[in-house]
N, C-alpha and C positions, 0 to 999 in steps of 0.2 A: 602540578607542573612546576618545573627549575626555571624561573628567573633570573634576567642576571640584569645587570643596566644598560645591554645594550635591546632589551626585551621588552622590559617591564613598564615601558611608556610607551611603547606601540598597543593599538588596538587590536582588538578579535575581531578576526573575520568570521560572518556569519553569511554562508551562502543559500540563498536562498528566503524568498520574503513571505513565503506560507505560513498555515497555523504554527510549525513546530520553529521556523524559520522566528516569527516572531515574539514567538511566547520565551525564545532565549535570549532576543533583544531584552524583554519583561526583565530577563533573571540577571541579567547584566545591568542593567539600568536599576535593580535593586541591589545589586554588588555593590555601584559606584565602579563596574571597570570600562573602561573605555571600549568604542567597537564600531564595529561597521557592516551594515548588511547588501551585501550583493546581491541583486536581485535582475535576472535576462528581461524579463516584462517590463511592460510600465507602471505597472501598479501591482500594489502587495496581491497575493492571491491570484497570478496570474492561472495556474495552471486550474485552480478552483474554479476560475472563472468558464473553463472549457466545459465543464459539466456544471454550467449555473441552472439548467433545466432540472437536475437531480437533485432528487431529496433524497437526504443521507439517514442514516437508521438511527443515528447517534442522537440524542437528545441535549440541549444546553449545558446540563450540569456534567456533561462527560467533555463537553468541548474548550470551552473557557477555561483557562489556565488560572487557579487561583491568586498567583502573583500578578498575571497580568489584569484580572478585576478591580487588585488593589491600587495600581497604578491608576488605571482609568478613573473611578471612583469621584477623585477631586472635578472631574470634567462632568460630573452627571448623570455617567452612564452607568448602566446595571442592566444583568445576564439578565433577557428573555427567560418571562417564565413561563410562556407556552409551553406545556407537555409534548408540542408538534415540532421533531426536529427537523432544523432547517434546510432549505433547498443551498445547492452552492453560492447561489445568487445572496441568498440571506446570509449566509456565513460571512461572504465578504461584507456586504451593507454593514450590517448592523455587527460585527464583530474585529472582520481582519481593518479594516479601514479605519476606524479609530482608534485602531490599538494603533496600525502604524502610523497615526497620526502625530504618537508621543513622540516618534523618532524620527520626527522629518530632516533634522539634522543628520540624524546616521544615516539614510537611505539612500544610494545609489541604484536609481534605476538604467536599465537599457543597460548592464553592461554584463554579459554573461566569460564566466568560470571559463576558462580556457584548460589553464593549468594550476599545481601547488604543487612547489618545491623548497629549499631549504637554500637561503640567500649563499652562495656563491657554493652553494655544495650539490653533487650530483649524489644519485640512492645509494652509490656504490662506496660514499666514504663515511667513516663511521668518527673518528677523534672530533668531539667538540659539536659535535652535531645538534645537542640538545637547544644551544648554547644560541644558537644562530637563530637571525628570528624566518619564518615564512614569509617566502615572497608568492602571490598570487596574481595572475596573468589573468587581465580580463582582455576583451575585447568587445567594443563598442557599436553600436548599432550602426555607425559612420564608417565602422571599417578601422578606426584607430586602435591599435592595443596596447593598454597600458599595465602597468602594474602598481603594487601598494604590498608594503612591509606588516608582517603583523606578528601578536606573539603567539596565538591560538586560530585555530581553523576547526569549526563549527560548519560539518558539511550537511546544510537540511535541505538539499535540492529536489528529493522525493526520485521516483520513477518514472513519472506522467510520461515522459519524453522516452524513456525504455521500452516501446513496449513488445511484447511478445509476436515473433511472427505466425505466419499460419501452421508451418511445416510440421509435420507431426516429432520430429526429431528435434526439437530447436532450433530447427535453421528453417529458412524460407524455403516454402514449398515452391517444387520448376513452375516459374513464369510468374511468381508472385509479385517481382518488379515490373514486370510487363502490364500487370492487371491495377498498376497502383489508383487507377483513373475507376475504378470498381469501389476501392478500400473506402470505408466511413471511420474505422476507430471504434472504440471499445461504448461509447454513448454516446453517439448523434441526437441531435436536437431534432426528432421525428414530429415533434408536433406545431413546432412555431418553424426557427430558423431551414429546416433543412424540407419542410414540409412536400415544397414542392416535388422535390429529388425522392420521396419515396409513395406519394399518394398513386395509387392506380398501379404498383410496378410492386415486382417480388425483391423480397432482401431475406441475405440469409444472414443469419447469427451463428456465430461458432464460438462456444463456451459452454461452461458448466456453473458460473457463478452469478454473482449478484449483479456487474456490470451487464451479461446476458438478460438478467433477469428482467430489470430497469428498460432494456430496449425491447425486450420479446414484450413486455405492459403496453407500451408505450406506442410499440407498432399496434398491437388489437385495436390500439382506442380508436386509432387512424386507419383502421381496417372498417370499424362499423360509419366511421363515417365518410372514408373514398371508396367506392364501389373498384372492386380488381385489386386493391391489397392486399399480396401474397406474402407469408410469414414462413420462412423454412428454418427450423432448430437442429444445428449439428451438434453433437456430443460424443466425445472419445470414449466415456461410462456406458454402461448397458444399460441404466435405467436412472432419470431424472431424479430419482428419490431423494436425491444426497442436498440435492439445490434446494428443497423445498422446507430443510430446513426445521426445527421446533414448532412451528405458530405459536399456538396460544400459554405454550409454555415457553418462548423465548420472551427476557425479559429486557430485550430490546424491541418494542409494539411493535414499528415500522419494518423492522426485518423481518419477523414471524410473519405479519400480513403479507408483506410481498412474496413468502414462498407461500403460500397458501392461496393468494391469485393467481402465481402460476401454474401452481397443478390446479384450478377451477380452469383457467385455460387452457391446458393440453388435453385433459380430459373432457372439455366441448369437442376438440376437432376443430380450432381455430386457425389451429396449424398444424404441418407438417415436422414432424420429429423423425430425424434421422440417428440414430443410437450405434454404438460402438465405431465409428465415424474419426480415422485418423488422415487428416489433408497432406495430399502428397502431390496435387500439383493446380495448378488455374490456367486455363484457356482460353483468354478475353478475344471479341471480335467486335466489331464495330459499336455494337449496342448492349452487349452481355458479355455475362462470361460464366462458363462453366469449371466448375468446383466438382474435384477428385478426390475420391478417398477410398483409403481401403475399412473393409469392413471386414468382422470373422465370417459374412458370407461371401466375401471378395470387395469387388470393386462398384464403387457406388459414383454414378457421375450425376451432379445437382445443374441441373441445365437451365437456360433461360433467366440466369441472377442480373439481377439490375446493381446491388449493394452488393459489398459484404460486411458484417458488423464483428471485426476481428476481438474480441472480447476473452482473448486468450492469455492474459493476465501480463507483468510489467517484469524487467528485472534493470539492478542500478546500473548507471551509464560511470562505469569506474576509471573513462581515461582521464580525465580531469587526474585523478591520482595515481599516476604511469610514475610520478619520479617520485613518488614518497614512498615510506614504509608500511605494509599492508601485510595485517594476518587473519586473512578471510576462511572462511569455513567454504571445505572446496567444492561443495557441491549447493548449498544456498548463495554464496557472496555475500552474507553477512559475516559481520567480528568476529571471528572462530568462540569466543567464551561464548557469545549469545546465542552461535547455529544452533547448537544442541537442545534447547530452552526454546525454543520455534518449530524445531521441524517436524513436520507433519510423519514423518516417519517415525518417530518414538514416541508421539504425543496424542494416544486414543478421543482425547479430548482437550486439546490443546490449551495447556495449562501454560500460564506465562506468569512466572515469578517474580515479586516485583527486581527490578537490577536496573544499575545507573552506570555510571563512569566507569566501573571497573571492570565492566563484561564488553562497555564499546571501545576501550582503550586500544590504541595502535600502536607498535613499535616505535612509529612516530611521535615520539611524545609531543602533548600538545594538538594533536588531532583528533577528532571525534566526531564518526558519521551516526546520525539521530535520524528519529523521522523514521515515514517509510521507506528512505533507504538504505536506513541502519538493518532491516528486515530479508536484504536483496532478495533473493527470489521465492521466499516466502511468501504465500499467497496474501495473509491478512493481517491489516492492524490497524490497531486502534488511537486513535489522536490522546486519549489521556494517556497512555502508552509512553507517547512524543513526552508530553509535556512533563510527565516525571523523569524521564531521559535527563531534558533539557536543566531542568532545576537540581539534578545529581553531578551532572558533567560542569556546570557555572559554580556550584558550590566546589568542587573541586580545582578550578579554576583559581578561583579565590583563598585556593590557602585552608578552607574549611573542610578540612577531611570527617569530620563528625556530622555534617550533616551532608555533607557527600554520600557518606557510607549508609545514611538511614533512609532508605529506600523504601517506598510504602507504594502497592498496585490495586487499586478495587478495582474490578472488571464486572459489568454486567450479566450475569447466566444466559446463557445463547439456550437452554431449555431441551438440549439433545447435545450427544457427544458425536456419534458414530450412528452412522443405520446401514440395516440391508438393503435389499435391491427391492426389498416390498415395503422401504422405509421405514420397517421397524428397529427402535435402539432395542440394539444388541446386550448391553451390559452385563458385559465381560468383559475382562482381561486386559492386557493394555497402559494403562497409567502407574506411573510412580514404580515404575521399576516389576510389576507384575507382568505376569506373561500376555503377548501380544495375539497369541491365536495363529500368527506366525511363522512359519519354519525356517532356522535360521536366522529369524530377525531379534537381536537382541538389543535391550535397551540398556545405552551406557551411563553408568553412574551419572554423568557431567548432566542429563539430561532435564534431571529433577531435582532441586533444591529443598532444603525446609521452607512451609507457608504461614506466614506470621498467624497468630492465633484471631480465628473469627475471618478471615478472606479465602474465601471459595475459591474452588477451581473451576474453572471456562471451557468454555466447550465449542466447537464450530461443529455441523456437520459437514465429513467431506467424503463418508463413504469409505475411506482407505482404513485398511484392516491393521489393525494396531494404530491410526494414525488423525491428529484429529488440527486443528491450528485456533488461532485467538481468531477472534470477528473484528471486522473496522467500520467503516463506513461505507458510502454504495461503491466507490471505486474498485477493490480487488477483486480478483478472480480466482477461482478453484478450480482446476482440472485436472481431478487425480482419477486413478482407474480402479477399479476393485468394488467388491460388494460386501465384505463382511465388516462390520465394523466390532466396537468393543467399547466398555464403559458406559455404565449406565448415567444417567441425566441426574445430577445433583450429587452424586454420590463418591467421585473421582478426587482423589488427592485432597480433598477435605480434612 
């Protein structure tokens, strides 16, 4: 980034106080640059904190930012070495909480991101524009709004709060406002916090991914032990297969096992699966509501719901950046250099190269969205993902183009790329620029990079033929449609 002296003694704004939020505090506070984290909640890890009941797939050594262990270090602390990765509850304890312990100085809580623009300049004027430092618009839990000058903007506010509605189109299915007194969110706390609200009473689930997955576990457990606990699974896909994932070949344990209780679940007849299932409208009444969909046999009405567990995946809340400069990829809303390297549409077994600064960079010079919602409507990603983000984008920052530019991504083997509809990997065709199986669908150069020597290519199951994405933690969702997949499990873009 171009400094000038009316810049270069303002601080970086860092929005957002999450894992990726704080692991770029980590890389600034190892710059020496100055900065400041904004943060809506009142404590780091707020949005983590909504799913503290979940345990995430990810294990310690993919979580922990190695900058910020170093930091900690003098204070005593050192990465869990439990092999059991942590539930969101332990994440914050025992990780987000004293890392942003270091930065009690920089942290502003309670004030959430309004806007970011370019101090006395509107989008439309371009002379000098680099030059000018960012002005960012919070507003206070009190109703006050304020602002603060900076010379970088560090947007790591995640999804959490985007999230997908029911409507099979993108948009809210008729009466979905009306039914909001139904909605649970993508992981209700079915076993402690919200227990009451579901024992004895039916809930349905609508999704295809791990967020689904997490609650469909979590309702059985609370099925065997309230008598009348009814579990109904909607899915746009014609067969589950896709959710269920690697098991004992995914070399992330926790994900593998979780798709692998779920098909021992559906395959009891613990519940209700409802398959090719697209919601097109809600009918609430005093005590329920009924849930519509069309299916390839017509029209399916899910009657007598108490819940809905909308687990239809997230995409980024981008007005906060209405007056800056944005070159989003037009059909994910992430960076345009990075769409292509994510989407599940070119990518049989979604290979993620390692990439830093130079694929999140915006017109806006000096901004930089990380995190999950550098990914917009990409279904998955992974926290080590963030944090070499973070420590590519801070090193450029600082002037350091040479270690900006050297980008390194290990990524865990997810153990399956693509399956059929009888859950068998396909491997075929698909990855690194071979044929997708496809008609018509071509894969664009931009898609696939060189892979440093000795790091694997990744794999998700998603079911979509030619198309595969990276894995994260329990939070994303997958709802893609199709049955063929392609690329065989260990063998892609290697």
């Amino acid at each position: 980034m171009t400094t000038t002296t009316a810049t270069e003694d303002l601080p970086v704004v860092v929005i957002g106080a999450g894992p990726i939020g704080l692991a770029a505090a980590a890389h600034l506070t190892d710059r020496g640059l100055p900065f400041v984290v904004l943060e809506a909640g009142e404590d780091v890890g707020t949005a983590v904190s909504q799913w503290a009941h979940i345990r995430t797939f990810t294990p310690w050594q993919y979580i922990a930012d190695p900058t910020a262990e170093k930091l900690l270090a003098p204070t005593g602390w050192t990465r869990p070495t439990t092999p059991v990765p942590p539930t969101g509850a332990e994440l914050v304890e025992h990780y987000l909480r004293p890392l942003g312990g270091l930065f009690a100085e920089h942290m502003r809580f309670g004030e959430r991101v309004v806007a970011v623009s370019r101090d006395g300049m509107d989008k439309t004027r371009s002379i000098g524009r680099s030059e000018r430092p960012f002005v960012v618009r919070v507003e206070r839990h009190d109703g006050v709004v304020g602002q603060l000058r900076a010379r970088a903007v560090i947007d790591a506010s995640g999804t959490w709060s985007g999230r997908n509605p029911l409507g099979g189109a993108g948009l809210p299915a008729v009466g979905e406002e009306e039914a909001a007194p139904f909605l649970v969110g993508p992981l209700p706390d079915v076993l402690d916090r919200g227990r009451d609200r579901f024992a004895g009473r039916r809930t349905l689930v609508v999704g295809a991914g791990h967020s689904a997955a997490n609650t469909l576990l979590n309702l059985a457990r609370l099925s065997a032990e309230a008598p009348g606990t009814e579990i109904v699974w909607a899915i746009r896909g014609t067969s589950p297969a896709k959710v269920y994932g690697g098991a004992e070949a995914d070399e992330l344990a926790a994900r593998g096992r979780l798709g692998a209780d779920l098909r021992t679940l559906v395959e009891s007849g613990a519940l209700r699966l409802v398959t090719g299932f697209a919601t097109t409208a809600l009918e609430p009444t005093a005590d329920t509501v009924t849930v519509v969909g069309e299916t390839p046999d017509g029209e399916v009405r899910i009657a007598g719901v108490h819940n809905v567990a909308a687990a239809t995946g997230f995409r980024p809340d981008l007005a906060i950046l209405s007056e800056v400069r944005l070159d989003l990829d037009p059909g994910l809303e992430a960076p345009r250099a990075l769409g292509p390297l994510i989407d599940p549409a070119f990518h049989s077994c979604g290979t993620v190269p390692p990439h830093g600064h130079r694929d999140l960079a915006q017109p806006e010079e000096g901004l930089y969205i990380v995190g999950m919602k550098s990914y917009g409507r990409a279904p998955t990603f992974l926290i080590t993902t963030g944090n070499e983000q973070v420590r590519s984008v801070v090193a450029a920052l600082a002037g350091d183009r040479a270690a900006a530019d050297e980008v390194q991504l290990v990524l865990p083997e997810t153990g399956v790329c693509s399956v059929n509809a009888a859950g068998q990997d396909t491997g075929a065709g698909g990855c690194c620029g071979t044929p997708t199986g496809v008609d018509g669908l071509e894969v664009p150069a931009e898609a696939h990079r060189a892979r440093p020597d000795g790091v694997p290519a990744q794999g998700f199951t998603t079911g979509v033929a030619g198309g595969g994405a990276v894995a994260l933690l329990a939070l994303t969702d997958v709802t893609p449609t199709g049955d063929a997949g392609s690329c065989g499990s260990g063998g892609c873009c290697s």
